[in-house]
C-alpha positions in Angstrom: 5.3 -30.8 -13.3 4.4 -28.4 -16.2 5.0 -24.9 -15.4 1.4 -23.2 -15.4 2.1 -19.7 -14.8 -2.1 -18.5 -15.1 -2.8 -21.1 -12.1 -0.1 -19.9 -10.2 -1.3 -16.7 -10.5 -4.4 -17.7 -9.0 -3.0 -19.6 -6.3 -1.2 -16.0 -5.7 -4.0 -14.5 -5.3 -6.0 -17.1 -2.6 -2.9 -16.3 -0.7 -3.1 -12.6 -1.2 -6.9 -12.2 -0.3 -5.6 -14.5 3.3 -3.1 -12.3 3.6 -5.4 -9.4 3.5 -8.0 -10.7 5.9 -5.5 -12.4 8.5 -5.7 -9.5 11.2 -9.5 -9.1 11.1 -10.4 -11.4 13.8 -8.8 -9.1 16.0 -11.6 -6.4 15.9 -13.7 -9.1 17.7 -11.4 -9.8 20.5 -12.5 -8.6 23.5 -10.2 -7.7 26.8 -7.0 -8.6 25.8 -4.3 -6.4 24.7 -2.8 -6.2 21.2 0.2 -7.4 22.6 -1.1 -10.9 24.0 -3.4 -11.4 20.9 -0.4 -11.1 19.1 1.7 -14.2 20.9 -1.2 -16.5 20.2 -1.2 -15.7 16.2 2.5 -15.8 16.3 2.5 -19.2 17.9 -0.3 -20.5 15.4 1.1 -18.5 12.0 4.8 -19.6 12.8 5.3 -22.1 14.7 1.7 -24.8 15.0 0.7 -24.4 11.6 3.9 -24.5 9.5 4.3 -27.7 11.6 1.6 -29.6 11.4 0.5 -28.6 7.3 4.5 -29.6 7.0 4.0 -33.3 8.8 1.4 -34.0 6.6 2.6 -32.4 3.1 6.2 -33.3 3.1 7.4 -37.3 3.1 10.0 -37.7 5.7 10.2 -34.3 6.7 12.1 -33.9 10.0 14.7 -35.6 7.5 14.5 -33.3 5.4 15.4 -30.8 7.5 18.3 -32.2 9.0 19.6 -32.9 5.4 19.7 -29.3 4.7 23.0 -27.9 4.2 23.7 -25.8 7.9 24.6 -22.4 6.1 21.3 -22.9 4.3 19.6 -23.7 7.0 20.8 -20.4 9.3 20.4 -18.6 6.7 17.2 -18.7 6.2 16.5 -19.3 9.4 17.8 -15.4 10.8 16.6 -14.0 7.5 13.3 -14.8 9.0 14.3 -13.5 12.5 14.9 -10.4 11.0 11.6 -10.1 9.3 9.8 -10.1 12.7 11.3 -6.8 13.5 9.8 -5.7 10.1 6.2 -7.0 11.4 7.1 -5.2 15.1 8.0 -1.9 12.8 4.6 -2.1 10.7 2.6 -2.2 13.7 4.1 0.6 15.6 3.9 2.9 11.9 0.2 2.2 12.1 -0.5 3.9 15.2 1.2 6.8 13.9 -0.2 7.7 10.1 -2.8 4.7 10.0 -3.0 1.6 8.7 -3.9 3.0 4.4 -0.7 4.8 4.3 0.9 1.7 6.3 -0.2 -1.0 4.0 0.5 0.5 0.6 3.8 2.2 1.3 5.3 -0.9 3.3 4.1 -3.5 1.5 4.7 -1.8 -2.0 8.6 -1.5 -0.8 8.6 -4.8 -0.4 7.2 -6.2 -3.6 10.1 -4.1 -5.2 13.1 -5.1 -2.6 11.9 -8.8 -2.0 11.9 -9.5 -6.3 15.1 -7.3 -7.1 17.5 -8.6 -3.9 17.3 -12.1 -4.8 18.0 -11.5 -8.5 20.8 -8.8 -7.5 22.6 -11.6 -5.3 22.2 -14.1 -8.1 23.8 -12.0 -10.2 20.9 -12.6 -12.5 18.8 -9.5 -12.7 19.8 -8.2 -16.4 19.6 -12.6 -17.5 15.9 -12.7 -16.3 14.2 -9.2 -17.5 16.3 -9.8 -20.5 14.8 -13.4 -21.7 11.9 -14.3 -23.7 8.7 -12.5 -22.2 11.0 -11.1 -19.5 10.5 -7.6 -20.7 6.8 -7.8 -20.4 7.0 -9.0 -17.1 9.0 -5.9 -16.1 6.5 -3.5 -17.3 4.1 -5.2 -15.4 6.2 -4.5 -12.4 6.5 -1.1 -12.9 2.5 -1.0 -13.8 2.3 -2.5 -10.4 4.4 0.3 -8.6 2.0 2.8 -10.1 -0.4 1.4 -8.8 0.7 0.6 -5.5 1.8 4.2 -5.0 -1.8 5.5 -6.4 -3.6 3.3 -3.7 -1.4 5.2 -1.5 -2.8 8.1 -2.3 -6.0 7.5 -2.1 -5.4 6.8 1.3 -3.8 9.6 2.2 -6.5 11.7 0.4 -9.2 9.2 2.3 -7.5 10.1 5.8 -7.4 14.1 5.0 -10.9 14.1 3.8 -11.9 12.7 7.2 -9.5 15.0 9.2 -11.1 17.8 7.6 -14.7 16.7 7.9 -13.8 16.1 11.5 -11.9 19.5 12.0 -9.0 18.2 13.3 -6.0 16.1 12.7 -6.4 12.5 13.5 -5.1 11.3 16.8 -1.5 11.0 16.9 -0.6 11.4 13.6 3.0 11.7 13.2 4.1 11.1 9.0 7.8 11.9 10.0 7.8 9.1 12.5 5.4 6.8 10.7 7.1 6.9 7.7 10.0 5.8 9.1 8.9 2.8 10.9 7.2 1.7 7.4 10.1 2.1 5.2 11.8 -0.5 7.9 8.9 -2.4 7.9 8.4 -2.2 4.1 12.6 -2.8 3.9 12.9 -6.0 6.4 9.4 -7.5 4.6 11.3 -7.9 1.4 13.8 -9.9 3.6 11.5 -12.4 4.3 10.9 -12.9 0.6 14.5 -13.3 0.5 14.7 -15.6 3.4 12.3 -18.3 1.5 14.2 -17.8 -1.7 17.4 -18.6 0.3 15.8 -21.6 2.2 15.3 -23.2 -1.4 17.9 -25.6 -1.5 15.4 -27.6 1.5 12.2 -27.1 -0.8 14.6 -29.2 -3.5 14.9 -31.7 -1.1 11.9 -32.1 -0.4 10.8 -32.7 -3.4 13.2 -35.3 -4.0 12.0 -36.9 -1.2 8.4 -36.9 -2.7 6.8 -33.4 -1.9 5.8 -32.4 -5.6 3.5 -29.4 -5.2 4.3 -28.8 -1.9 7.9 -28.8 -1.8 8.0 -25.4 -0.2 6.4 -26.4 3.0 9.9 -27.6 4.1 11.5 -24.0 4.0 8.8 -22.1 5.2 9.1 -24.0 8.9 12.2 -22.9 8.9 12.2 -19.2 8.1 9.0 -19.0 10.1 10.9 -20.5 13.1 13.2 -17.2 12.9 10.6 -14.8 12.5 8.8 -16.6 16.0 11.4 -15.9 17.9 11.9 -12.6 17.8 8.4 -12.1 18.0 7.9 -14.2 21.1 11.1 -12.3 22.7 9.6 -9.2 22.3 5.6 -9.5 23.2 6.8 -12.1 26.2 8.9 -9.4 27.7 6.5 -6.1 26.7 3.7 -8.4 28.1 5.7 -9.3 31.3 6.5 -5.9 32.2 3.0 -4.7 31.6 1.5 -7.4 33.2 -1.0 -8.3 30.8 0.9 -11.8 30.6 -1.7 -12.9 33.1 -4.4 -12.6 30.8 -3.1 -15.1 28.4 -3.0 -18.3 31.4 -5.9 -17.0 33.9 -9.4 -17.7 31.9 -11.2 -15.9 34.8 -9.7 -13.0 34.0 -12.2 -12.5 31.0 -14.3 -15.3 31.5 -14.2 -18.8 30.2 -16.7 -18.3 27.2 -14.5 -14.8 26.5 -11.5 -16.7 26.7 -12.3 -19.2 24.1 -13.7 -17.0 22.0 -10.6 -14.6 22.0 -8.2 -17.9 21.4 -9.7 -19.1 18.6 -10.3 -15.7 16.8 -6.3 -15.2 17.6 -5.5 -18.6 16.0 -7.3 -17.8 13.3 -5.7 -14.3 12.5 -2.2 -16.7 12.4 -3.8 -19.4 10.4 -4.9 -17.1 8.0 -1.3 -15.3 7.8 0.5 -19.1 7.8 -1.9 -19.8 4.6 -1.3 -16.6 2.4 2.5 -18.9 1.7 1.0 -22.2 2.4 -0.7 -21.0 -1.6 1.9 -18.5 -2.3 4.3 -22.1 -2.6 2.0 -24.2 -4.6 1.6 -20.3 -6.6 5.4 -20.1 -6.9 6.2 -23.9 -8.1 3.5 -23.2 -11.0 5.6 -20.0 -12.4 8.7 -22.2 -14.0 11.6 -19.8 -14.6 9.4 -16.8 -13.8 9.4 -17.7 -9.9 11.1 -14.5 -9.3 8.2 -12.3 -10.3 6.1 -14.8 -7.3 7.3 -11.7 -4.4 5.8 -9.0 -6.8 2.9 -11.1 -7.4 2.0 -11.7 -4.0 2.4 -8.5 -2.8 0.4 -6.9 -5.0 -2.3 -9.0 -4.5 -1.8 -8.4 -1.1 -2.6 -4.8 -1.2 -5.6 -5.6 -4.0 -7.2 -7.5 -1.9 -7.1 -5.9 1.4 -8.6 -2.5 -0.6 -11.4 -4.5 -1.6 -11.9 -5.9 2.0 -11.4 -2.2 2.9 -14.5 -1.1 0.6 -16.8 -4.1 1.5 -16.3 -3.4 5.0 -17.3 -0.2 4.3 -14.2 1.6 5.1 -14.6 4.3 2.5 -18.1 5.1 2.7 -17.4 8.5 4.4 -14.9 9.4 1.2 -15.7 12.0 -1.0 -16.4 11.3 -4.9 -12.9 12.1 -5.6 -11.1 9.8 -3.0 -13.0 7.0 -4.2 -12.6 7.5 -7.9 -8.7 7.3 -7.2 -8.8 4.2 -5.4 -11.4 2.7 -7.8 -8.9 3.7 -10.6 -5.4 2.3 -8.6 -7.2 -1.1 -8.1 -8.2 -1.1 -11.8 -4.3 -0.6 -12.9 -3.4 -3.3 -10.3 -5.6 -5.6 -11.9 -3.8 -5.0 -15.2 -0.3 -5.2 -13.7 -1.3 -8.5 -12.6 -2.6 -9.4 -16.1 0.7 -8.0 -17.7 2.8 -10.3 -15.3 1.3 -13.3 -15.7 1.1 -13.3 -19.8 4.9 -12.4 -19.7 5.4 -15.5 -17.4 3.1 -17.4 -19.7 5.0 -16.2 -23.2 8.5 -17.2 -21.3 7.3 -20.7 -20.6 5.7 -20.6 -24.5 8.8 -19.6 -25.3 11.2 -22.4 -23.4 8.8 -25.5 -24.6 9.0 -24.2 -27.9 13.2 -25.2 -27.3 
C-alpha cells in the first residue's frame, strides 16, 4: 500500500469529529444514572464493537490473536487497563471545573505524552524529527500545543464570563481538585496511545494474514479488552452499592419504550467512541514512516471538532465578543497545525520514494 499521508489525515479527522460527538447521546437519556449509562457504552465501545468490526475485517482473526507473542499481548493488554482509570479521572475532573477546561487541558496532555513516549522508548525521537520533513512536522506540533492551550482559554474565559453574568461561582468548582484529576486523566490518555503502538506487532500479523487497511483492528480488541475491565469493575461495584444496578435488568423501572430508548442512545455513545480508532487505524496505516505524528493528529482533531460541535450546539452563544474571538482564533491555528503536519508527512514520503 502507498503511504498517503493527506488521506490519512482525513481519515484522522472522521475519527476525531466521532470522537467528539460520542457522549452526546447521553443528554437524551432519561432516568438512568451516569454510572449505568456508562456500563452499556463500555460494553458496546470495548468489548461488542471491537469484536464484531474485528470478525469481519481481519482473516482468521481469533488466530491472530493467539499468534501474538504473550509479552505483546499483556502488554498492551494492561496498557489499556490502565487507560480506563484515565477515562474514570476525566469524568470526575468534569464535575469539578467543567467539561471546556476538561477537554482541552486533558486531551492536549495527551497528544504531547501519547506521540513523544513511544518515540522516547524507541529510542527514536531525535531519528524521526530529524529526517526529511521531520522538522516541519514538529513545528506543526508545537503549533498544535498553542493552539490547544488557547482553546483552553477560551474556555476558561467562556466559564468566567458566565460566572460573572450569573453573580456567582459555578457549582462546585474546585480548579485545585479538577486540575488534578485532568492532568491524570490527560497523563493515562496518552497511555492508551501507547498501548496500541505497543500491540503493533498483532496489527503485522494481521496483515500478513490478509488484513491490508485494516490491520489495526486486531490490536485494538486487545487494548480495548484492558481498558473494559477496569471500567466494568468499577461502575459494577459503584452501581451495586448504590443500587442503581437494578435499573440496568428491570425495564419497568423506566418503562419499556424508556428502556429502549436509553439502550440504544448508550450503544451509540460507545459505537461512536469504538469508531473514532476504527478510522484513526485506516488514518494511521496511510501516514508511512510519519505514523508517529497519528496520536497528535488525532488528538487535535479531537478537540477541533468537539469546539465546533460546541458552537453548533450553541454552547457559546452567551459569550461575550471577546471569548468568542479567542476561540474562533485557537480553532483557526489548529486548523493550520493540522495543515503543517500533514505537508511534513507528505514531504517525508516525497522524500523516501525519491530513494
Amino acid at each position: 500500500m502507498t503511504p498517503n499521508p493527506i488521506v490519512g489525515t482525513g481519515l484522522h479527522a472522521v475519527g476525531g469529529i466521532s470522537a467528539a460527538s460520542c457522549y452526546m447521546p447521553f443528554e437524551k437519556v432519561r432516568r438512568w444514572s451516569w454510572e449505568v449509562f456508562w456500563i452499556v457504552q463500555a460494553l458496546f465501545a470495548w468489548l461488542i464493537m471491537p469484536v464484531v468490526i474485528g470478525y469481519f475485517t481481519v482473516p482468521d482473526l481469533f488466530i491472530v490473536l493467539q499468534k501474538a507473542p504473550s509479552s505483546i499481548f499483556w502488554s498492551a493488554f494492561l496498557l489499556g487497563a490502565a487507560y480506563g482509570f484515565g477515562g474514570l479521572s476525566f469524568g470526575y475532573a468534569i464535575r469539578n471545573i467543567g467539561y471546556s477546561l476538561t477537554y482541552t487541558i486533558s486531551i492536549g496532555i495527551s497528544a504531547v505524552l501519547g506521540t513523544i513516549i513511544p518515540l522516547m522508548v524507541e529510542g527514536k525521537l531525535v531519528e524521526k524529527f530529524t529526517k526529511q520533513g521531520g522538522e516541519i512536522v514538529l513545528v506543526g506540533m508545537l503549533i498544535s500545543i498553542v493552539g490547544v492551550a488557547l482553546c483552553g482559554k477560551a474556555g476558561f474565559m467562556k466559564e468566567q464570563f458566565l460566572a460573572k453574568g450569573s453573580k456567582e461561582k459555578p457549582a462546585n468548582f474546585n480548579m485545585s481538585r479538577g486540575l488534578l484529576l485532568t492532568l491524570i486523566g490527560g497523563t493515562l490518555s496518552a497511555v492508551w496511545g501507547v498501548s496500541l503502538e505497543v500491540g503493533q506487532p498483532i496489527s503485522d500479523i494481521a496483515a500478513e494474514h490478509g488484513a491490508g487497511h485494516f490491520e489495526g483492528n486486531a490490536k485494538l480488541i486487545v487494548s480495548s479488552l484492558g481498558c473494559l475491565v477496569t471500567n466494568l469493575i468499577w461502575f459494577a461495584t459503584s452501581t451495586i452499592r448504590d443500587g442503581s444496578i437494578r435499573y440496568l435488568f428491570d425495564t419497568k423501572m423506566v418503562g419499556g419504550k424508556q428502556y429502549t430508548h436509553n439502550f440504544l442512545l448508550s450503544a451509540l455513545a460507545g459505537s461512536l467512541w469504538y469508531i473514532q480508532f476504527f478510522f484513526y487505524g485506516l488514518g494511521h496505516v496511510r501516514m508511512g514512516s510519519f505514523q508517529f505524528t497519528s496520536w497528535a493528529l488525532h488528538m487535535s482533531m479531537l478537540i477541533f471538532f468537539s469546539y465546533i460541535i460546541g458552537v453548533l450546539m450553541k454552547e457559546w452563544k452567551s459569550v461575550d465578543r471577546k471569548t468568542y474571538i479567542s476561540l474562533l482564533l485557537a480553532l483557526l491555528i489548529l486548523v493550520i497545525s493540522f495543515v503543517v503536519m500533514t505537508y511534513g508527512s507528505y514531504m517525508g514520503e516525497l522524500s523516501n520514494g525519491s530513494h
